[in-house]
C-alpha positions in Angstrom: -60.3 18.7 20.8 -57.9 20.5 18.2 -58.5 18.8 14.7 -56.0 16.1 13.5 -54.6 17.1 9.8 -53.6 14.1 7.7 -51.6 14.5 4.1 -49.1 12.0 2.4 -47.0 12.4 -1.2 -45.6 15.5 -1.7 -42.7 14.0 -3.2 -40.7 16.8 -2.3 -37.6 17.3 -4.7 -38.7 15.1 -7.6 -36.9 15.6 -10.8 -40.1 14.4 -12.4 -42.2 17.8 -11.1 -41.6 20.8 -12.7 -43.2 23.0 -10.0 -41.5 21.4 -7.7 -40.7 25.4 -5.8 -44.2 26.5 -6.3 -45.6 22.9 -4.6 -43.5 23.2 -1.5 -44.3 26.8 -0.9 -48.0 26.0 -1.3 -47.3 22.6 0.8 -46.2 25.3 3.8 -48.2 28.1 3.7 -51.0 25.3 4.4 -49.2 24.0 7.1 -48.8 27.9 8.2 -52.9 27.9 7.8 -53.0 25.2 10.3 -50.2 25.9 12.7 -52.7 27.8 15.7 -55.3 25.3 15.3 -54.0 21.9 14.6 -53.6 19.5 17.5 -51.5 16.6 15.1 -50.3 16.5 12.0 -50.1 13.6 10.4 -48.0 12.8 7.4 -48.3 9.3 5.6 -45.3 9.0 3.8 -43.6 9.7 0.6 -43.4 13.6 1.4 -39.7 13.5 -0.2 -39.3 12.1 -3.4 -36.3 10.6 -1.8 -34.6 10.9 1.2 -30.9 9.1 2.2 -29.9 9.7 5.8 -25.6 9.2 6.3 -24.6 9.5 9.3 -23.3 12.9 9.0 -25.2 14.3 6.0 -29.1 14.7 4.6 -30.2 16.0 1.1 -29.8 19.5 0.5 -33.0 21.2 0.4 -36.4 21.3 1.5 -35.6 24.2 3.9 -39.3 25.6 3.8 -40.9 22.8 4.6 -38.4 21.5 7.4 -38.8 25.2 9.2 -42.7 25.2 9.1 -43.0 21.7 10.5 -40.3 22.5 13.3 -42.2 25.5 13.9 -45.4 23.3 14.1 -43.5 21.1 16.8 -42.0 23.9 18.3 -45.4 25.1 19.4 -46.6 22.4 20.7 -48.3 20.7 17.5 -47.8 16.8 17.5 -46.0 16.1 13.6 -46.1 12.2 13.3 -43.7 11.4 10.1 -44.5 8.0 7.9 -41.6 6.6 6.2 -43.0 5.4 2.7 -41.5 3.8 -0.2 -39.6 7.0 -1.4 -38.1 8.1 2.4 -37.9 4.5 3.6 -34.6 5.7 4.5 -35.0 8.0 7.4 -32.4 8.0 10.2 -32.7 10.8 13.1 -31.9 13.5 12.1 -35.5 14.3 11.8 -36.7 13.2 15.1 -33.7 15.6 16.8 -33.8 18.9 14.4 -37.6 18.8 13.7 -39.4 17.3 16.7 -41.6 14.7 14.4 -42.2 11.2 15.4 -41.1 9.0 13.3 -43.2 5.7 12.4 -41.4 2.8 10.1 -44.9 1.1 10.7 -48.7 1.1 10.2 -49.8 2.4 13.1 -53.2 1.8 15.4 -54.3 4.6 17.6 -57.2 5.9 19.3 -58.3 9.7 18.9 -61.0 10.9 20.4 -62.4 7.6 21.3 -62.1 6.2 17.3 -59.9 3.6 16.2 -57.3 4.8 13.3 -55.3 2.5 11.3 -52.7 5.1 9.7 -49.6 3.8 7.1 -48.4 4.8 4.1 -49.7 2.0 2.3 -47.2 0.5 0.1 -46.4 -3.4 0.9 -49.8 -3.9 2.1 -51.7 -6.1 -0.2 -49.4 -5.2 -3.2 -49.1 -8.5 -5.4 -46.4 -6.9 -8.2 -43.4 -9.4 -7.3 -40.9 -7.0 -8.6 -42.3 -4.3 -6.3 -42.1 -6.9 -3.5 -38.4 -7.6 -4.2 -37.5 -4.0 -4.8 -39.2 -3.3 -1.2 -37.5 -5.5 0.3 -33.9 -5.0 -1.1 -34.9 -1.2 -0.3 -35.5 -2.6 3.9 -32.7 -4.6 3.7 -29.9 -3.5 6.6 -27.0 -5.0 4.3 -28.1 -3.5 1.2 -28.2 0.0 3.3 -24.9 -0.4 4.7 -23.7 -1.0 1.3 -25.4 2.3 0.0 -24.2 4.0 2.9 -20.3 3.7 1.3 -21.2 5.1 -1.7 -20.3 8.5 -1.8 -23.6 11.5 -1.3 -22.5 13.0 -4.2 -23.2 9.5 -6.3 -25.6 8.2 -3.8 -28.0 11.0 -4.1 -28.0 11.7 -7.6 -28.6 7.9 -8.0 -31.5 8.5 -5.5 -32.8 11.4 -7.3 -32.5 9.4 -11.0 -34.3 6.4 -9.9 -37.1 7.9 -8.2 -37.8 10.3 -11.2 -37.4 7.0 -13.3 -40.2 5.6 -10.8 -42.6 8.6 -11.5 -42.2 8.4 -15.2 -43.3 5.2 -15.9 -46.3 5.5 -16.5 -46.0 8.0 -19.3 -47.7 11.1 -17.9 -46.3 10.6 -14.4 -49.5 9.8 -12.9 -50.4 6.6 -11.2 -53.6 4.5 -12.3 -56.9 5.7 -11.5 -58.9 4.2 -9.2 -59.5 0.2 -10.2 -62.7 -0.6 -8.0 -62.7 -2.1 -5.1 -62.1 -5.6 -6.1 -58.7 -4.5 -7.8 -57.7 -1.9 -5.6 -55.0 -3.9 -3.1 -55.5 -1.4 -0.3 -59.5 -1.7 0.2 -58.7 -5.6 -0.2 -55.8 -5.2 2.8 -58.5 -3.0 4.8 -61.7 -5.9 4.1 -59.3 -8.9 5.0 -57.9 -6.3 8.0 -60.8 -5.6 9.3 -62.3 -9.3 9.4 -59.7 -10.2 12.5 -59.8 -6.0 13.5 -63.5 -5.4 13.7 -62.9 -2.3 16.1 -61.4 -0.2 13.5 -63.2 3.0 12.7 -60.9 4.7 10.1 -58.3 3.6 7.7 -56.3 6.3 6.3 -53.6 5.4 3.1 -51.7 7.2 1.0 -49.3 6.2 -1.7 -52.0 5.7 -4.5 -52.3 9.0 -5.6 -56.1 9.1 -6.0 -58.7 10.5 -3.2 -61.3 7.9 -2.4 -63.6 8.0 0.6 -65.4 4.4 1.1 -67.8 2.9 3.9 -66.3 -0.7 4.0 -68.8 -1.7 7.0 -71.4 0.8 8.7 -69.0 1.8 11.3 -65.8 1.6 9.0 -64.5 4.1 6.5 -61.3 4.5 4.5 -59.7 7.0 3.1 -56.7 7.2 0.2 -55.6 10.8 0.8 -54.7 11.3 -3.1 -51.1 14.0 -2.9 -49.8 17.3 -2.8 -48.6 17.7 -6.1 -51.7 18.2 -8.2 -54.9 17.6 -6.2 -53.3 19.1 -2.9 -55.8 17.0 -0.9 -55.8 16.0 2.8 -57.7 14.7 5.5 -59.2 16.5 8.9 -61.1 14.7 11.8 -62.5 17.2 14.7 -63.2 14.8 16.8 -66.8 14.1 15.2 -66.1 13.8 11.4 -63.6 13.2 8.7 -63.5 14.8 6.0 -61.2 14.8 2.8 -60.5 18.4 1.4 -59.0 20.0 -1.2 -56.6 22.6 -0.7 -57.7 26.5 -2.1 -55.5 29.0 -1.6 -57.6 32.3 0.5 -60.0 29.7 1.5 -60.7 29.3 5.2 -59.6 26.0 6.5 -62.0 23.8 8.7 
């Protein structure tokens, strides 16, 4: 089989990157490094720092990145497209000019004859009531009918301003390091998953910003796919392993 690529966080526009050009042409020339060999790509959210869908109008930018992966589909190449906490709002205008399939859900699939559980990760296992709220205000089919009467030219730059504001909170813009697994919400989702899913081989996550690779059982791995704005990491499975990579310019690509 063609390996299956798997990358999340890009957060693609953010006001809170200041390399923002440099990270989506490095984002697409590894996409172009992949593009005869991939069989799937899959991306686990959050690859726009935000992203507002009217009916008849979509951010301006991102044109790099929204050519190479309807180039990708173009030839064949499978581009599956995780809404996360930043691009909750995706409509489909994706699905029609850029060939992805779209996934508003974790999703459970078989590839070559493993059991995946893929998502994005955020609402899974997250105790923070206000992020609970916020998440589901940010679901919510009023709420988005509301936002949908607002004009782009507010709307966005609203978009825009609280997602930076998100980003920036912690000081540096980072996000925590890794808390262990007792604290970490995601390997606790995966344990208490996995008790009433025992058949899952892989769980692969994004959203936390930190790469970790963890046995949870002897059959059962998981994987937090860290982003591609500093560590420029993803995931690869040839049908026999998984690995998590680092992205190096020049380097040959597995």
């Amino acid at each position: 089989m063609k390996p299956i690529y798997f990358l999340s966080d890009a957060h693609l526009g953010s006001r809170g990157i200041p390399h923002g050009r440099t990270q989506e042409r490095r984002l697409v020339r590894f996409l172009d490094s992949i593009k005869d060999k991939a069989g799937a790509v899959y991306l686990l959210g959050d690859m726009f720092d935000f992203w507002y869908e009217y009916k008849l109008v979509v951010p301006k930018g991102y044109t790099r990145f929204l050519g190479k992966i309807s180039e990708l589909t173009d030839n064949g190449v499978e581009v599956h497209f995780f809404t996360g906490n930043h691009d909750i709002w995706c409509g489909d205008y994706l699905v029609k000019e850029c060939g992805v399939q779209l996934h508003r859900e974790p999703l459970a699939c078989e590839l070559a004859d493993k059991v995946f559980y893929l998502a994005h990760g955020d609402g899974l296992g997250d105790p923070d009531p206000k992020f609970k709220f916020l998440r589901w205000l940010f679901h919510n089919k009023i709420a988005q009918v509301l936002f949908s009467a607002v004009h782009p030219r507010w709307g966005v730059e609203l978009g825009l301003t609280w997602a930076r504001h998100s980003r920036m909170k912690h000081g540096d813009g980072g996000d925590p390091p890794y808390m262990g697994e007792e604290r970490e919400y995601l390997v606790r989702f995966a344990k208490d998953y996995l008790k009433t899913h025992p058949s899952i081989n892989y769980f692969i996550f994004g959203h936390r910003h930190i790469e970790l690779d963890l046995m949870l059982s002897h059959q059962t791995r998981m994987m937090i796919l860290g982003d591609w704005i500093d560590q420029f990491t993803y995931a690869v499975y040839d049908g026999q392993q998984l690995t998590l990579n680092n992205y190096v310019e020049g380097e040959t690509q597995p």
